[in-house]
N, C-alpha and C positions, 0 to 999 in steps of 0.2 A: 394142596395143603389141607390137613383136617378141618373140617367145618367149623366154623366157632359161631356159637350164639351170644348176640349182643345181650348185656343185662344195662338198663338204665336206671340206677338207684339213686336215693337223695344220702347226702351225708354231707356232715360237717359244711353247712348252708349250701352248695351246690348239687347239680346231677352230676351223677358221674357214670361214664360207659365204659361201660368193661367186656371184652370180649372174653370168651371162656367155651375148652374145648377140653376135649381130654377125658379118661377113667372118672366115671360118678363120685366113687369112693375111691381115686387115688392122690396120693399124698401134694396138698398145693403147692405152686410153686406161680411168683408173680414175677413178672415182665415188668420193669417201669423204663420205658423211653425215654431218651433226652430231645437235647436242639436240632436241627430243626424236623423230627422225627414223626411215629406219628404207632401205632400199634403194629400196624404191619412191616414194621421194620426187623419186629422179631418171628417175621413168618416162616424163616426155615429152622428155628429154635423152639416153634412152637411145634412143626411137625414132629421131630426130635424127639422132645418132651412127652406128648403126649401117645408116641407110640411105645416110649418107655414106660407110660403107668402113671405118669402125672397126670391132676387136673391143673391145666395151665390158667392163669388170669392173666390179661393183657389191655392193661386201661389203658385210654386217653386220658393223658396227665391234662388238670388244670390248664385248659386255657385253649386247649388243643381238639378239633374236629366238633362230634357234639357232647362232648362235656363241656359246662356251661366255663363262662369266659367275664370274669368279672371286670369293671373298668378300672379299679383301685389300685395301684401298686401294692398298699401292702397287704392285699388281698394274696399276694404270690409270695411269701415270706415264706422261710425252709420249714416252720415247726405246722405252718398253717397247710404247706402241701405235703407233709407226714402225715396230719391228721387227716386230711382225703382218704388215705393208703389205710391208718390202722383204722377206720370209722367201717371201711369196706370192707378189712379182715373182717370184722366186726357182725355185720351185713351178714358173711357168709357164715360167719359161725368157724371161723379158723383158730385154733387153739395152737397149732403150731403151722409155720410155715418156711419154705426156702424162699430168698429174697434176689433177685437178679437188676440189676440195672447197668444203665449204656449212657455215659455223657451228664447230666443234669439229673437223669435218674437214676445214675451211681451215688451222686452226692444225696439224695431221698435215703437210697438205698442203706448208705454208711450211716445214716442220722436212724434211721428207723432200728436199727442194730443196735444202738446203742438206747435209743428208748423203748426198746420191746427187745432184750436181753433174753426174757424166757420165752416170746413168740416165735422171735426169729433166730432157727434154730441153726444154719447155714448161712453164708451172706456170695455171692458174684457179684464182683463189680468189675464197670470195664472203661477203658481212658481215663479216668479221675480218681486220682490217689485220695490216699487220707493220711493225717499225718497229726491231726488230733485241732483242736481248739486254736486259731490263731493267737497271738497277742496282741492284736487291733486289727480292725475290718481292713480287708483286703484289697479293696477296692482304694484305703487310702496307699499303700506301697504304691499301686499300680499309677495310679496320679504321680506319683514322686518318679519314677522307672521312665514311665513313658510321655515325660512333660513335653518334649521336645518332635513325637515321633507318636506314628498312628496305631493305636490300639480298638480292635474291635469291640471289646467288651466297653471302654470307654466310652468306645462312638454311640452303643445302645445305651447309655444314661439319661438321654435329655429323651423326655419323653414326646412322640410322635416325628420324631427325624430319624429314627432307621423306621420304623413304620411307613411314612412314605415312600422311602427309595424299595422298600423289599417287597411292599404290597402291589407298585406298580406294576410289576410283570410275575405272579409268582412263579408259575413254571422258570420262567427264565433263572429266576431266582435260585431257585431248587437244583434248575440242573445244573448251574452254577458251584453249589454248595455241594452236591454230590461227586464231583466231577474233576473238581478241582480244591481241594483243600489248601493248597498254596494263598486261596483268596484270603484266610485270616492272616496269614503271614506277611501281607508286601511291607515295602519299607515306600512312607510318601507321609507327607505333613501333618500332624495332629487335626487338622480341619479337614482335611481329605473325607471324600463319604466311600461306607466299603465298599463297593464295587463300579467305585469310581477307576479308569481308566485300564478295565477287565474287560479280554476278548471277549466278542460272541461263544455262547458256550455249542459245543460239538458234540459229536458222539456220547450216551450214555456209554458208562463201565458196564463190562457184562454183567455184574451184579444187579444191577436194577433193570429191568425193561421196561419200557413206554406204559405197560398196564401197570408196575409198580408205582412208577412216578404218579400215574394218574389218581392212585389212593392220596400220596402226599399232597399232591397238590388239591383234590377234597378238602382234603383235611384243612388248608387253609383260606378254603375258597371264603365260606360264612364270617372269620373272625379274622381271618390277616394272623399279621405278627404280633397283633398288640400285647394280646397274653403273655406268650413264649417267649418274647424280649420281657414283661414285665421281671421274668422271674430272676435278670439280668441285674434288676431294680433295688432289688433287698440287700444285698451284700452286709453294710450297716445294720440294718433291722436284723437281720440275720445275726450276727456277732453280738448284738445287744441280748436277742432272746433265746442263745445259747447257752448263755453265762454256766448255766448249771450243768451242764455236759463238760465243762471244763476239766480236763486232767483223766479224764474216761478212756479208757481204752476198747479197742472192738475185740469183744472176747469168743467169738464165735470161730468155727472154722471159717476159714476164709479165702475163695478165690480171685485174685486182681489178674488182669489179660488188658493188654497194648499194645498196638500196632508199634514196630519199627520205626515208622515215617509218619505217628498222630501228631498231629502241631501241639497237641497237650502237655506231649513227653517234654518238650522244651519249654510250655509255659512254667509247668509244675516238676522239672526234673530236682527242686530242691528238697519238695516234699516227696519224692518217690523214694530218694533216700533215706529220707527219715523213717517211711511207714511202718517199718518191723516193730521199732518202739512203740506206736502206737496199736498196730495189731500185732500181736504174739504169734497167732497159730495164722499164719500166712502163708500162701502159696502164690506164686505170682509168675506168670509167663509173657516171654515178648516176643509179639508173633512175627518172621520177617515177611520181608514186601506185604507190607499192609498199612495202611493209614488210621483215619478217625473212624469209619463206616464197618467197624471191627467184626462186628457179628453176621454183617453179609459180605464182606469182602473175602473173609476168611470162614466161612458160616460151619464147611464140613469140619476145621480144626477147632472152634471154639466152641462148637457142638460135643466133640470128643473129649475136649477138658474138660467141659463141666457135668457131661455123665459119667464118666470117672471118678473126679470130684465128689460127685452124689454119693457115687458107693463104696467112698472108705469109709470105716468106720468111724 
């Protein structure tokens, strides 16, 4: 993979690391990561990229590896981890830039589109639609849906009980999550913990190997999960300090890409429907046999879409 040089800069009250590799003077193009993810999850997108002409940027989102790791819940709220993102533009002196996100940092990804309209001049996003402004937080349907029946996202609400069970073993953890995406899906009692009554995990997917895993698992040796479920935590806050992106559409070109088999497609297949009204100039692909792990599982075809993508006009 091309060498990247860590940059640690302060913005919007944290440090934040950003890995960066690529053409001195070629046009930016930023990575942002999701759950439970980590920069180098876009390492064969970064090769890609920067043998294409890009200068690529590849932070550790909020909360993740050694960017700093606040204790606050709403320390992790969507407008406060935008401002991480444009404060860095910011840093490097980017006037225009292409925007990529995977999982958590699709959802950055779509929010930054819409409050940096003349920045962000392209948008990739991948597993998490958009479909515009709720009409109440999210988080309250999902209470109503899943009163009776185990939801992950729920189960990360109550602060320091998925923390404990995730930070106990994290490889275990990891390989778990990487390996088997079935783990958000089981059907077992609302009190259930996730990965309560889940085989030992097996074999890595040839997608990651044992020195891949070894970065993620880095990554949450120092700070656990607490962060990265934090950003679980806002949902509310979030919806409350959106109000004024209400009714906005994403008017950039725009490319969405999802696995066949992402547990996503079924959380959110209402809003995947909707999304055209919400973005106009949308292009959207669904990859088969591939799951949530979209851009390494699939990494040569979702490399192909998006330098494509680059260079229509």
């Amino acid at each position: 993979m091309n060498a990247t040089r860590q940059h640690r800069i302060q913005v919007n009250g944290i440090e934040l690391s950003v890995q960066v590799t690529g053409a001195d003077e070629g046009p930016p193009i930023w990575l942002l990561h999701g759950f439970p993810e980590c920069w180098h999850s876009w390492r064969e997108q970064i090769r890609a990229l920067a043998a294409a002409g890009y200068r690529v940027f590849a932070p550790e989102m909020r909360g993740y590896g050694q960017t700093s790791s606040p204790a606050a819940i709403a320390d992790y709220d969507l407008l406060t981890l935008c401002g991480d993102i444009q404060q860095a533009m910011d840093h490097f002196g980017h006037a225009q830039v292409v925007m990529v996100g995977h999982d958590w940092g699709a959802v950055v990804a779509w929010h930054l589109a819409l409050l940096e309209p003349q920045r962000v001049t392209r948008l990739v996003t991948m597993s998490v639609p958009f479909a515009g402004r709720a009409r109440r937080p999210v988080i309250e349907i999902m209470r109503e849906l899943y009163a009776d029946r185990f939801n992950y996202i729920l189960y990360f609400q109550e602060p320091g009980v998925a923390e404990q069970e995730l930070n106990a073993d994290i490889e275990r953890t990891l390989r778990l999550f990487m390996q088997d995406q079935d783990v958000f899906l089981q059907k077992k009692p609302p009190s259930a913990r996730l990965l309560e009554g889940v085989p030992a995990p097996g074999a890595l997917p040839q997608w990651c190997s044992q020195a891949d895993l070894d970065v993620y698992v880095k990554t949450f040796a120092d700070h656990g999960f607490r962060g990265p479920l934090n950003w679980y935590r806002n949902f509310e806050r979030n919806w409350q300090r959106t109000e004024c992106l209400a009714g906005q559409q994403v008017l950039q070109p725009t490319l969405f890409l999802i696995g066949d088999r992402d547990p996503v497609g079924i959380f959110e297949a209402h809003t995947l429907k909707r999304m055209p009204d919400s973005v106009p100039h949308l292009e959207q692909h669904v990859l088969p046999n591939c799951g949530h792990w979209i851009q390494n599982e699939q990494s040569q075809q979702v490399n192909t879409l998006i330098l494509a993508f680059l260079q229509k006009p």
